[in-house]
C-alpha positions in Angstrom: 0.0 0.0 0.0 0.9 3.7 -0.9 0.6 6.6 1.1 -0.4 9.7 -1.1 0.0 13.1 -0.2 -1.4 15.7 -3.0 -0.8 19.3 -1.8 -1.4 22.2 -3.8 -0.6 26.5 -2.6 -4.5 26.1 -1.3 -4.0 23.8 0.4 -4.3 19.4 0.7 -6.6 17.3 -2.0 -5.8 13.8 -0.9 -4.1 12.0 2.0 -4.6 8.9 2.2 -3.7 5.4 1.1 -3.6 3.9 -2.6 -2.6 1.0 -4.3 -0.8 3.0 -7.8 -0.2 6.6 -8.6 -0.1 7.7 -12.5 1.5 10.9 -13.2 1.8 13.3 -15.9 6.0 13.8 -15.2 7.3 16.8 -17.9 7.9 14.3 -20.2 5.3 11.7 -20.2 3.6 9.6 -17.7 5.1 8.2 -14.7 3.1 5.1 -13.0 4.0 4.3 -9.0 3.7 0.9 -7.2 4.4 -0.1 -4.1 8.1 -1.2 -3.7 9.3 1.7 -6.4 11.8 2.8 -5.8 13.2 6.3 -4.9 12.9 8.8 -7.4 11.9 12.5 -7.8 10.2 14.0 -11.0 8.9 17.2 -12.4 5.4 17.7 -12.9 4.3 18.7 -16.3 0.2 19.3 -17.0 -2.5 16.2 -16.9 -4.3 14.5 -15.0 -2.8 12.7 -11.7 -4.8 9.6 -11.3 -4.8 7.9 -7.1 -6.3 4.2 -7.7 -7.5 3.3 -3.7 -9.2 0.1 -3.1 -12.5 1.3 -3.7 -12.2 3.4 -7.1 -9.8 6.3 -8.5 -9.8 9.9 -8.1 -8.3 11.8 -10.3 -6.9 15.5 -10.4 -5.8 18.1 -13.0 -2.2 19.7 -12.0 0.1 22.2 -13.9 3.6 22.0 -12.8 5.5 20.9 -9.6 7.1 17.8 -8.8 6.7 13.8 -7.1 8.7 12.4 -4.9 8.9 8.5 -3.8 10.3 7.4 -0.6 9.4 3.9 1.1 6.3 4.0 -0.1 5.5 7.6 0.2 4.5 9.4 -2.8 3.9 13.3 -2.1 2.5 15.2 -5.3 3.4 19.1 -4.7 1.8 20.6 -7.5 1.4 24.4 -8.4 -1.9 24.3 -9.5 -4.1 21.2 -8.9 -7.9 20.8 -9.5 -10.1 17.5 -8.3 -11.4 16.4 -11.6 
């Protein structure tokens, strides 16, 4: 299981657990397990999709970055929407 942490200027859209994370990295989608390992990566625009075990949200970010760290994956985007 992945912790998720979106966080925006306005303040926190998710927090919680989930079992992938798709990204939309500057140049193309990244897609987050758990057991990835460490990495950082710069946002570009999309949609961030957060699969938990009951469905997916999704949310539309412009810039900003991911990080992944034992099973942490904090999204810190400029400008993020829930979608």
């Amino acid at each position: 299981m992945l912790k998720v942490s979106v966080i925006s200027p306005e303040r926190t859209l998710f927090d919680g657990d989930a079992t992938q994370v798709v990204a939309p990295a500057y140049d193309g989608e990244v897609g987050i397990l758990t057991g990835h390992a460490p990495m950082m990566a710069l946002l570009g625009r999309g949609t961030l999709r957060v699969s938990e075990s009951g469905g997916e949200r999704r949310f539309s970010v412009e810039g900003g970055f991911l990080q992944v760290v034992d099973n942490h994956v904090r999204v810190v985007t400029e400008k993020a929407t829930a979608s």
